[in-house]
C-alpha positions as CSV (number, residue, x, y, z in Angstrom):
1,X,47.5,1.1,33.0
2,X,45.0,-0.5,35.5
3,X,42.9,2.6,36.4
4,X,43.1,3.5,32.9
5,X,41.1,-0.2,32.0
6,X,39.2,0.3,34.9
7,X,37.8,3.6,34.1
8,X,37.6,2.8,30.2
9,X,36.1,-0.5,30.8
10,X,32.4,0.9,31.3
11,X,32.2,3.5,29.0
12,X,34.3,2.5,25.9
13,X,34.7,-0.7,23.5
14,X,36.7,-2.8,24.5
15,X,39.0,-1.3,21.1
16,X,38.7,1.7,22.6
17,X,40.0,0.9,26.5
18,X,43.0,-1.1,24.5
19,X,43.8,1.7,22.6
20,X,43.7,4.1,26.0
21,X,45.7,0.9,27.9
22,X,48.2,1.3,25.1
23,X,48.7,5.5,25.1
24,X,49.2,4.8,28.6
25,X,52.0,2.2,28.5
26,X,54.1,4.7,26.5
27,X,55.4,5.5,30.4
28,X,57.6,2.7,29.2
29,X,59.8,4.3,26.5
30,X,59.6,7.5,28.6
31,X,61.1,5.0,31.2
32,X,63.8,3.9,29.2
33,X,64.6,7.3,27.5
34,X,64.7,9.0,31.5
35,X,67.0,5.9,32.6
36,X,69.6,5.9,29.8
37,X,70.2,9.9,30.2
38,X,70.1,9.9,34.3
39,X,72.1,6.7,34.8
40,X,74.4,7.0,31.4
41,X,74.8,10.3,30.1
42,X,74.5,12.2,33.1
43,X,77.3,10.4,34.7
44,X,79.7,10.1,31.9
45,X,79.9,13.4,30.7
46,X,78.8,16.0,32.8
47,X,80.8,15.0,36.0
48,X,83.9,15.7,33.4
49,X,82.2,18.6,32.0
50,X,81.8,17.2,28.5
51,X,78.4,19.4,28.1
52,X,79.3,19.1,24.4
53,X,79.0,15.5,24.1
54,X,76.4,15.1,26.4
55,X,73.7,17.9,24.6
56,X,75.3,16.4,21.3
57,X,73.8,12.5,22.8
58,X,70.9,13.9,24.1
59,X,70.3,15.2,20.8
60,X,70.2,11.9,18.7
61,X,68.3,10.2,21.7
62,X,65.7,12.7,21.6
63,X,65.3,12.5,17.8
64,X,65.1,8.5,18.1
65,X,62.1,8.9,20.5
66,X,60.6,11.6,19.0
67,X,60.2,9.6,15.7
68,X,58.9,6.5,17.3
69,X,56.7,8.6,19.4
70,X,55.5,10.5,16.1
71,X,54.9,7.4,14.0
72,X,53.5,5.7,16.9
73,X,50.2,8.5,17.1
74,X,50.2,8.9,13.7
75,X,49.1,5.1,13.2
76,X,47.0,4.8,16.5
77,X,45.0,8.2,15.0
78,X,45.4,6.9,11.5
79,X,46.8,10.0,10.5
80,X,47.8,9.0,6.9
81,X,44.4,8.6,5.8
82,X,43.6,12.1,6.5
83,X,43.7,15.2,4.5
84,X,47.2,17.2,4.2
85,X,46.1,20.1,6.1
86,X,44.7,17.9,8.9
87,X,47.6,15.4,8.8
88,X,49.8,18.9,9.4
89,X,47.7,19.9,12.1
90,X,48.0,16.6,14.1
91,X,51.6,16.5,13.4
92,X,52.0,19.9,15.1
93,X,49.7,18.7,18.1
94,X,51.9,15.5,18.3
95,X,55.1,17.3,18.4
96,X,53.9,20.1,20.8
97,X,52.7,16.6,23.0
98,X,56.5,15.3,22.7
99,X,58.2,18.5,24.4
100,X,55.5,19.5,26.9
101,X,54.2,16.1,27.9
102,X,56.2,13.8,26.5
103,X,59.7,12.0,27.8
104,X,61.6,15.2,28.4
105,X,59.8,16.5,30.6
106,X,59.7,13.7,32.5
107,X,63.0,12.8,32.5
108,X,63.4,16.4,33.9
109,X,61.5,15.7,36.1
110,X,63.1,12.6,37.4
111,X,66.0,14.5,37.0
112,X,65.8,17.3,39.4
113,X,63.5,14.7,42.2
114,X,67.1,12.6,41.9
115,X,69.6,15.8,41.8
116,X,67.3,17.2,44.9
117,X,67.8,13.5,46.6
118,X,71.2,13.3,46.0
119,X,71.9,17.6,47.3
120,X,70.4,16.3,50.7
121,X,72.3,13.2,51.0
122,X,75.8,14.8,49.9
123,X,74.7,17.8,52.6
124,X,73.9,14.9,55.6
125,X,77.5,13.5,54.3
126,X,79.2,16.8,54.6
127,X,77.4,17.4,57.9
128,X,78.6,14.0,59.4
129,X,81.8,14.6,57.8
130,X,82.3,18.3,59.3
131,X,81.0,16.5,63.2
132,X,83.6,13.5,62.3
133,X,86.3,16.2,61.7
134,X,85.2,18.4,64.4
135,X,85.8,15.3,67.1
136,X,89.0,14.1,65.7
137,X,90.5,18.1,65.5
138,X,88.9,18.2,69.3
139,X,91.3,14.9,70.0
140,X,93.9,15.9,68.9
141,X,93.8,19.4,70.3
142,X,93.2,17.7,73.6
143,X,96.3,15.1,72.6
144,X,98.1,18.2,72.2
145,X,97.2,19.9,75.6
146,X,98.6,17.3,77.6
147,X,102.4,17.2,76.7
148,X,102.2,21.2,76.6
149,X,101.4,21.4,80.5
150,X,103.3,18.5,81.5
151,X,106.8,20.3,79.8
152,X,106.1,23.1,82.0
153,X,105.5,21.3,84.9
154,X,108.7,18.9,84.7
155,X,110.6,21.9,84.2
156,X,109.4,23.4,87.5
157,X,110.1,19.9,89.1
158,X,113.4,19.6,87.1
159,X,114.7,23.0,88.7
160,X,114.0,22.1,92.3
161,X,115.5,19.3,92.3
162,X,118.8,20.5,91.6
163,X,118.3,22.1,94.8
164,X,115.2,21.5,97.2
165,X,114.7,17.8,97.2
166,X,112.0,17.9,99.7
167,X,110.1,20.6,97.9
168,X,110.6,18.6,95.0
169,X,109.1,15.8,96.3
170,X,105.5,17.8,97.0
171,X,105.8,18.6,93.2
172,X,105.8,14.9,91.7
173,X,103.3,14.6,94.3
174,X,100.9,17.2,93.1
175,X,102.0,16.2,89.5
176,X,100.6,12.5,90.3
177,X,97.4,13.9,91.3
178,X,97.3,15.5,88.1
179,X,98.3,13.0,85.8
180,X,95.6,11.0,87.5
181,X,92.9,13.6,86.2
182,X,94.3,14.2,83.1
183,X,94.1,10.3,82.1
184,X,90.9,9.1,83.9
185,X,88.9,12.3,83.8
186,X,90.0,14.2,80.4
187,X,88.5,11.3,77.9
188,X,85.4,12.5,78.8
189,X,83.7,15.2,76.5
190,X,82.7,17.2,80.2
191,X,84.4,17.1,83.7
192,X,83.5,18.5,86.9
193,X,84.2,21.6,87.0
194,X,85.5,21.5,90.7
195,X,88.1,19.0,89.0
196,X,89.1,21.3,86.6
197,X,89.5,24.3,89.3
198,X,91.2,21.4,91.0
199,X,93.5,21.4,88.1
200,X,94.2,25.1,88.4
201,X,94.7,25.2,92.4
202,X,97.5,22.6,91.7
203,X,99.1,24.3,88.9
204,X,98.9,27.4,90.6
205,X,100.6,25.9,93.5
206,X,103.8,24.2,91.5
207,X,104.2,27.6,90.6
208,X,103.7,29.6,93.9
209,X,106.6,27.0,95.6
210,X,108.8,27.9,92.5
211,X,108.6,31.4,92.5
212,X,108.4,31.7,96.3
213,X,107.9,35.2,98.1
214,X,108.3,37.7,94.5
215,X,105.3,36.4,93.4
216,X,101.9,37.4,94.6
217,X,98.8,35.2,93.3
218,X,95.2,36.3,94.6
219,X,92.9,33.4,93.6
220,X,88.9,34.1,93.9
221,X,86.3,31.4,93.5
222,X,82.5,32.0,94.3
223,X,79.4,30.4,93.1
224,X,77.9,26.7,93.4
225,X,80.8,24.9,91.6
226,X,79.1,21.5,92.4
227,X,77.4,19.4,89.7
228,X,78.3,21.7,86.9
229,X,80.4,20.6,84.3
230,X,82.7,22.2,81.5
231,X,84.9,20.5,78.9
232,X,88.4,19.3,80.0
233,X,91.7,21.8,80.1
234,X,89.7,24.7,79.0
235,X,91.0,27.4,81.4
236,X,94.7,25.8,82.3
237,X,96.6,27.3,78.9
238,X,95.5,30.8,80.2
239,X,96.8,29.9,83.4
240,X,100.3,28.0,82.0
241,X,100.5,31.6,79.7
242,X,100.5,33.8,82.8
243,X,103.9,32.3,84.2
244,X,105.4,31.6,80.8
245,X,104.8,34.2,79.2
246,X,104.5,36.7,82.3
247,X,106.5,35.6,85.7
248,X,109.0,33.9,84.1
249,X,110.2,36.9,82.8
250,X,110.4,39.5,85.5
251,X,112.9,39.5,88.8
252,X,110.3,40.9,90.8
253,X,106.9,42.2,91.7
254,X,105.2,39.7,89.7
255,X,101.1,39.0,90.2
256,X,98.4,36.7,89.0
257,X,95.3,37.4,89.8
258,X,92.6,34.5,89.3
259,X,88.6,35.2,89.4
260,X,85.7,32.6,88.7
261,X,82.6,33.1,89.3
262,X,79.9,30.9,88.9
263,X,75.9,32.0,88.3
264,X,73.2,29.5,87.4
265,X,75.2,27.9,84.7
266,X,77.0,30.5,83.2
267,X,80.7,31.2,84.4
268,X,83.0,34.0,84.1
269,X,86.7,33.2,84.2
270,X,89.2,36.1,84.5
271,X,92.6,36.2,84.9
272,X,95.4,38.4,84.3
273,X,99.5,39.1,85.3
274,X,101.6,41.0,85.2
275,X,104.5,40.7,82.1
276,X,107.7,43.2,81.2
277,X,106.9,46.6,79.5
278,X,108.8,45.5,76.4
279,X,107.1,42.2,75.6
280,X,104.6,42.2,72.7
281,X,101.9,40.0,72.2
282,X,103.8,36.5,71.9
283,X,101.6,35.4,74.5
284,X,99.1,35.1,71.5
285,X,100.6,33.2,69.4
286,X,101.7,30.4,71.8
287,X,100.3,26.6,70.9
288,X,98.3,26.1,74.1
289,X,96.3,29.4,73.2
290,X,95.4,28.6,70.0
291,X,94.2,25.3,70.5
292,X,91.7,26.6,73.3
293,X,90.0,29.0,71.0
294,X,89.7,26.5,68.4
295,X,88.1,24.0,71.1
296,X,85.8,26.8,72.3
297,X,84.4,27.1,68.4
298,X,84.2,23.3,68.6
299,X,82.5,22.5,71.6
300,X,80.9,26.1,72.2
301,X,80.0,27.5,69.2
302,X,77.9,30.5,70.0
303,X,78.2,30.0,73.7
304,X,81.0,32.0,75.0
305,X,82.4,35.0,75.3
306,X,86.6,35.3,74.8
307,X,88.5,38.7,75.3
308,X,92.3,39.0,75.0
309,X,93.6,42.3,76.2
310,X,97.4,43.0,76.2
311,X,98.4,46.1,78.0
312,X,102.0,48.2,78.7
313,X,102.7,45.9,81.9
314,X,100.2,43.6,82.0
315,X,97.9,40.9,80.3
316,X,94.3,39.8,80.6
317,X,92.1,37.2,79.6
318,X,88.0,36.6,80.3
319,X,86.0,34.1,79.4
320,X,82.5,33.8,79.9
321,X,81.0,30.4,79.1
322,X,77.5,28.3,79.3
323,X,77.7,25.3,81.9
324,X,77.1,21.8,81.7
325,X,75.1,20.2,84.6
326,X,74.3,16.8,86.4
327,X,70.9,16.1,86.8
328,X,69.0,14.4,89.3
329,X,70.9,11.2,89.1
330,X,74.8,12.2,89.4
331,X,76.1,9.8,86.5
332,X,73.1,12.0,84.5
333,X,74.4,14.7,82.4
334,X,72.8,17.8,80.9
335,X,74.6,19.4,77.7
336,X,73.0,22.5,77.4
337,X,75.3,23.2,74.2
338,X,73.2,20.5,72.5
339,X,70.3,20.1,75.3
340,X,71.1,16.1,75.3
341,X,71.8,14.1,78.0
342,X,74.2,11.0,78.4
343,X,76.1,8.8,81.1
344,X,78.8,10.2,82.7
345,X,81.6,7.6,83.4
């Protein structure tokens, strides 16, 4: 309305820039007419798929507007005074206004600018609601993790002390040490990945003293394992699968055999055992097995490599990951899965 006075102003009566002021201020009706169909009918009926109702009010709203716009121009133009012909003419051009630069087509407008709005903010909703899900499935698969090793674990301990107090003893004592990691060091999103080897070493141990002479374990570790990182109780299901599901049942000439090898910050984990010629692939389907692959898709989506191979006598796993690493300051962390760094605790 301003620019259209100020541009008026010096080159029309002042009749003339009112009457321009006042075509302008029809933004006003078109205002109303856009609000009452976004904010009211929209809502009411199309969210309950009443398309009927809603084209059947949009209707009789866009009669009532087209009349007052109609005998709105028809008295600013004087219309009646003219001839028929030329009173048909301008009521042609008036109507052809209405519906291709009138209040539908803004309100369409508005419409798909607010629809457009809205898509984007329901899409950042679903996003933060997929990253919310994502953390609290990776809790709990975490939460889960926890009693499924330490079940194994008692067991050993349980079974030696029946008969081998001493021995026993050296298990609660490795067990401590583990607890310890699991309830100070697991919170974290990432771990040191010499703790989590750590892990394996002493799981791999409880084992090796429960099992004693008929098992053969070959362990392998090369690469710089310092100041890498990895997320916490990755690798030890593949490890707690080799004696449940592999060791455990066979009398003898049982094997694990362990490899990790670290380059820059990629790693390779492989490990495989030996397992009875009848068993299938239950090994598969156990809980600790399925909630690492579904952490790997959380926390490594696109970064890894994960092959299951069950053979006649024997079973192996490799995984091939990208690293986490400390930077410069040692409480400094580098995610390369996100390329962000935060304070480790």
């Amino acid at each position: 309305m301003f620019w259209t006075f100020w541009a008026s102003a010096f080159f029309c009566s002042i009749t003339d820039t009112l009457g321009y002021v006042l075509d302008s201020a029809f933004f006003i009706p078109e205002m109303i007419y856009t609000y009452i169909i976004v904010y009211h009918f929209f809502p009411k009926y199309i969210p309950r798929k009443r398309y009927r109702s809603f084209f059947a009010a949009l209707a009789k709203l866009s009669l009532v507007f087209f009349t007052t716009f109609f005998i709105y121009h028809f008295w600013r133009y004087g219309v009646a005074e003219l001839p028929l012909e030329e009173q048909l003419r301008m009521g042609w051009f008036v109507s052809v206004n209405f519906f291709i630069f009138g209040p539908p087509v803004l309100c369409g407008m508005f419409l798909t600018i607010k629809m457009l709005k809205s898509f984007y903010a329901k899409m950042e909703e679903k996003q933060q609601l997929v990253k919310e899900n994502a953390n609290a499935e990776l809790q709990l698969l975490k939460a889960r993790v926890h009693p499924h090793f330490l079940f194994n674990t008692l067991n050993n301990i349980y079974s030696f002390s029946l008969t081998n107090s001493t021995k026993a003893k050296n298990l609660v004592h490795r067990l401590a040490d583990t607890l310890h990691y699991m309830i100070y060091d697991c919170d974290q999103p990432l771990v040191p990945l010499s703790k989590e080897l750590k892990l394996l070493n002493d799981y791999i141990a409880l084992e090796k003293i429960r099992y004693g002479t008929r098992l053969e374990i070959e362990t392998q570790i090369e690469g710089e394992t310092e100041n890498k990182l990895i997320a916490p109780l990755l690798m030890i299901p593949f490890v707690e699968n080799c004696f449940k599901h592999g060791t455990s049942q066979m009398i003898e000439e049982c094997w694990v055999k362990l490899q990790v090898e670290v380059i820059d910050e990629m790693m390779s984990f492989k490990i495989s055992n030996s397992k009875p010629i009848k068993q299938t692939n239950e090994s598969v389907k156990g809980i600790g097995l399925k909630n690492v692959q579904k952490r790997l898709e959380l926390i490594y989506p696109g970064q890894y490599q994960l092959q299951i191979a069950s053979r006649e006598n024997s079973y192996h796993v490799y995984l091939e990951l990208k690293l986490s690493e400390m930077e410069g300051d040692p409480d400094v962390v580098l995610d390369f899965s996100t390329g962000k760094t935060y304070q480790y605790a």
